[in-house]
N, C-alpha and C positions, 0 to 999 in steps of 0.2 A: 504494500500500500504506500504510495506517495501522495505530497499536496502538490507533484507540480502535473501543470496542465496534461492532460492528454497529447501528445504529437497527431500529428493527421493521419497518417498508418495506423496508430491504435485508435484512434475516432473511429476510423473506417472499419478497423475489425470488428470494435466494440457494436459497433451500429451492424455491422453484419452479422451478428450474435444473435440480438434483441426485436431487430426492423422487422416486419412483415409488410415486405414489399407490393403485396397486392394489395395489403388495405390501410396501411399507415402511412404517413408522411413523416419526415424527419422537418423536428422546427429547431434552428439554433437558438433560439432566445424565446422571452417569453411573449405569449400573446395578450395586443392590446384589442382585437377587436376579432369575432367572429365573421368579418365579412370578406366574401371570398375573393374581392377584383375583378370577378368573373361578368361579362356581360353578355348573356345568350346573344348569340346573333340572330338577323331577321331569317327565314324561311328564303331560300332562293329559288328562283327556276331558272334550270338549265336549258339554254338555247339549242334544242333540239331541233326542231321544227326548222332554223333558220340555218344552224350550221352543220346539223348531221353528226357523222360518227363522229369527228372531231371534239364536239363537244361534253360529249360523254367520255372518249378519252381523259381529257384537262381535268374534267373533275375528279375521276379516277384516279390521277395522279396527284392533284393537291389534296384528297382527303383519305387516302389511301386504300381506295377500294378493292385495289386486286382486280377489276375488270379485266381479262384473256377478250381476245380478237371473238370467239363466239360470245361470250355476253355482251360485248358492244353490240355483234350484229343484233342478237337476239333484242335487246332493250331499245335500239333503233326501229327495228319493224313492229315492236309494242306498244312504243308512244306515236310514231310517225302515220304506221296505217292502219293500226288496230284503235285506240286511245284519240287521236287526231288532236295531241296537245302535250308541250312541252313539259317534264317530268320536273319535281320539287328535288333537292337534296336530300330531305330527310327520306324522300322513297326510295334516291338512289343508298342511300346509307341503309337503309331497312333490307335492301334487297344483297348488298354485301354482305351482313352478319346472318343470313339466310345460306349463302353460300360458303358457311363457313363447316369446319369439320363437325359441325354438333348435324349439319344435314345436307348429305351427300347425295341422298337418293337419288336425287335428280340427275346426278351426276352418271352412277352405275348403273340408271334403266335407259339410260339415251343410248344412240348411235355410237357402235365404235368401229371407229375407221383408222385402219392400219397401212401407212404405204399407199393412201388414196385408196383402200378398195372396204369397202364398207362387211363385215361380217354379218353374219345370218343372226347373229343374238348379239344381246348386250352384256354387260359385265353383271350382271343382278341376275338375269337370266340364266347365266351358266351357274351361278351359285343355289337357284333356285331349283334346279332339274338335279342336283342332288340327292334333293327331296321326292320329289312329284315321279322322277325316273324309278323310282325305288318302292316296290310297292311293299318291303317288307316296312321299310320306313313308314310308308303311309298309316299301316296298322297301327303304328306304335307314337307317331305324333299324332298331339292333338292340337298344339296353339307352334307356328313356326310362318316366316318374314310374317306377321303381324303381332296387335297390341305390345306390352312394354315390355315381352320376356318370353322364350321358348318353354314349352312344355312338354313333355311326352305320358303316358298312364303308368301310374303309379300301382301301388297296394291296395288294398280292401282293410283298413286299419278299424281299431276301436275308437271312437274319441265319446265325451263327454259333450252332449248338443241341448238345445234345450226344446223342452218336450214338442212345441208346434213345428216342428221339421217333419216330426214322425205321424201326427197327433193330429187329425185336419180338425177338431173338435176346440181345439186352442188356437187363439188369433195372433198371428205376429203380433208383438209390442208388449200384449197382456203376460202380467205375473206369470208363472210357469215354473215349473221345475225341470231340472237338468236329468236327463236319461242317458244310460250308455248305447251307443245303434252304432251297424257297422258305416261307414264311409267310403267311400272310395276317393283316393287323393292321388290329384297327378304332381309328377316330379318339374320343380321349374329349374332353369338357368338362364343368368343374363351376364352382358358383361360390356362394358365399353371401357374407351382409353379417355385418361385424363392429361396427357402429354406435356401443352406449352405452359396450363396452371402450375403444374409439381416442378416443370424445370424454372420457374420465375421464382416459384415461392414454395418449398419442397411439402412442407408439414400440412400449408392449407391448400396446397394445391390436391395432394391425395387424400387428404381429408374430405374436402367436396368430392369430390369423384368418387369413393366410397358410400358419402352420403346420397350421390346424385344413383349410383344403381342400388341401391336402399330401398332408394323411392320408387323405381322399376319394378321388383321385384311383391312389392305389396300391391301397385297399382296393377297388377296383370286380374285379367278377367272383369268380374266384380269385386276383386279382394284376395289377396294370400296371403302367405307367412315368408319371410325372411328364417332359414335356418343356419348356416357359417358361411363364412366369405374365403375367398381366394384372391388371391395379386401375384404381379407381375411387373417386375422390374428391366428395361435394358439403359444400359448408363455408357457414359466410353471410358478412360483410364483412369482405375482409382486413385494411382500414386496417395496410397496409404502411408503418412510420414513412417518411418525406421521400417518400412518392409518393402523393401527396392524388387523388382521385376525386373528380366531382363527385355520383355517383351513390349513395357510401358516407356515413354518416353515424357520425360518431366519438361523439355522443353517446348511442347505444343502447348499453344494460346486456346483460350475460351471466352466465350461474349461474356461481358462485362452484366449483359442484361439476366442471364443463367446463373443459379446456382453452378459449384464443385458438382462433377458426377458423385464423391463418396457421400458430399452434405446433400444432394437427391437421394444417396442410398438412403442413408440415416434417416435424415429428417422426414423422407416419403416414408417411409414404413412406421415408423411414430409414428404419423399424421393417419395414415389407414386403418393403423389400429385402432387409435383411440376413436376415429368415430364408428366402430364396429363394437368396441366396447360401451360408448355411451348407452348402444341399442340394444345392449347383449346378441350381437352375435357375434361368434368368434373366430378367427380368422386361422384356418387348419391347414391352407398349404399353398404355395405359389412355387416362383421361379426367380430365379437373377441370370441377366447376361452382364457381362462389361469385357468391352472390346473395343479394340482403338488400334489399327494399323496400317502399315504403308505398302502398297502394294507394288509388284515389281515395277509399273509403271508411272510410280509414283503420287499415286493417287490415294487419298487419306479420306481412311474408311471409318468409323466412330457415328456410336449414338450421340453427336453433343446433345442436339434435342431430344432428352430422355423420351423412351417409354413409358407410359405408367398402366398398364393394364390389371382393372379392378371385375371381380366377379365372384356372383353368389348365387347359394341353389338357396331354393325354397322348396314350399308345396302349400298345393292350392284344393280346395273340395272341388271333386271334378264336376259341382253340379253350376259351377262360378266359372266355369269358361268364357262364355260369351257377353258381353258389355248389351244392356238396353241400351235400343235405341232413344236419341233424346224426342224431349216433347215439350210444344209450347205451356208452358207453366210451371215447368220445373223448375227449384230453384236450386241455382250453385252457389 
């Protein structure tokens, strides 16, 4: 312990300790006023109509849309001859965080054309005849590409229900007692990646991503259960202080914007767990890659943007398969 100042190196550490880069700000001194300097800007429309694909490019570029030469075309013949009026920013901004990796669909049921010559399926398609091709599969799923999680039939279990399941003489809602009746419960899994969150900010990045197929796996059907989770980890070169590799190389750079691959090891698997724990479910088995190397032609191979691959089985009453349709009066 010393009184004198921190240097800027150990600032920097200290604050890379503590910060939670996705949702804190660092303030050097103290605050005099809550107000943030910020002033929304007006609503724009983009000159479509007058300047064409150009115009959608510029914006593209000064707000960082990601628009590829097919979504320009695509959002040119949507406003120009479909719409017959020049798009707002906030639509074109709505329609980039749409194509972002949380939904791809769109992406793997389109056209895929290889070399100019266009194939007879799509990329969804040949994932889907897996299934459909397969008739011993077919028997044995029941929910698969729809609602928030795969299922296939499960066991004929005992559970504890209450008596109007069995009873048509008792009204849903009214007093009852609990009966033991057999079940039948189908087996669920789901699973998605939580990637650029866990490599920005390791702990709450796989922490949401846990929480976010959490919520999958209860929302499947009308309702299930969450029973233990699984993860997945790929990272590139741990360079572990005092345990040297001959295969790792400590003089490759990393974005300043990313965690260390070891502090995504660490800190991502803290972060998965504990919100598996908050829920009580527990987390019974995954994987780790890390790899980082140079190939004979020189080209350097490395997860920097981590994987983070979270997934959990459930089970669901297989009498909760299917979602009602909505109806005007319902409330949410």
């Amino acid at each position: 312990i010393s009184s004198e100042p921190l240097t800027k190196d150990q600032e920097a550490a200290f604050v890379a300790m503590i910060h939670d880069r996705m949702t804190e700000m660092v303030y050097t001194g103290r605050l005099t006023s809550f107000e943030t300097g910020i002033t929304p800007k007006p609503v724009r429309w983009i000159p479509v109509l007058k300047e064409g694909k150009e115009a959608l490019r510029k914006i593209s570029i000064e707000d960082g849309l990601g628009f590829d030469d097919w979504d320009l075309d695509y959002y040119l013949n949507l406003y120009v001859n479909d719409l017959k009026r020049d798009p707002s920013d906030v639509e074109l901004f709505d329609f980039a965080q749409s194509n972002s990796e949380h939904g791809r669909h769109w992406f793997f049921s389109g056209k895929m054309v290889i070399d100019g010559v266009e194939k007879p399926s799509s990329l969804f398609r040949l994932v889907k005849d897996t299934l459909e091709k397969n008739p011993n599969a077919n028997k044995n799923s029941t929910i698969a590409f729809a609602d928030n999680s795969s299922a296939i039939t499960g066991a004929k279990i005992k559970s504890l229900v209450p008596a109007y399941g069995l009873d048509s003489k008792v009204q849903a809602g009214d007093p009852c007692a609990y009966v033991d009746a057999p079940i039948d419960m189908d087996l669920i899994y789901t699973a998605e990646t939580h990637n650029m969150p866990t490599g920005v900010c390791p702990f709450a990045g796989a922490e949401t991503g846990t929480g976010g197929r959490l919520r999958d796996v209860q929302a499947t059907g009308i309702g299930a259960h969450y029973v233990a989770g699984t993860i997945g980890y790929c990272v590139g070169n741990l360079n572990i202080p005092g345990h040297e590799v001959p295969y790792e190389n400590k003089g490759w750079g990393y974005p300043s914007t990313l965690a260390s691959p070891l502090d995504i090891l660490i800190e991502g698997s803290n972060g998965a767990s504990d919100y598996g724990n908050k829920f009580g479910e527990p987390l019974i088995l995954g994987f780790t890659r890390s790899t980082g190397i140079r190939t004979n032609g020189g080209e350097r191979r490395e997860w920097i943007k981590p994987i983070l691959f979270t997934g959990g089985f459930g089970q669901m009453d297989a009498r909760h398969r299917k979602k009602g349709e909505p109806a005007v009066g319902m409330k949410v």
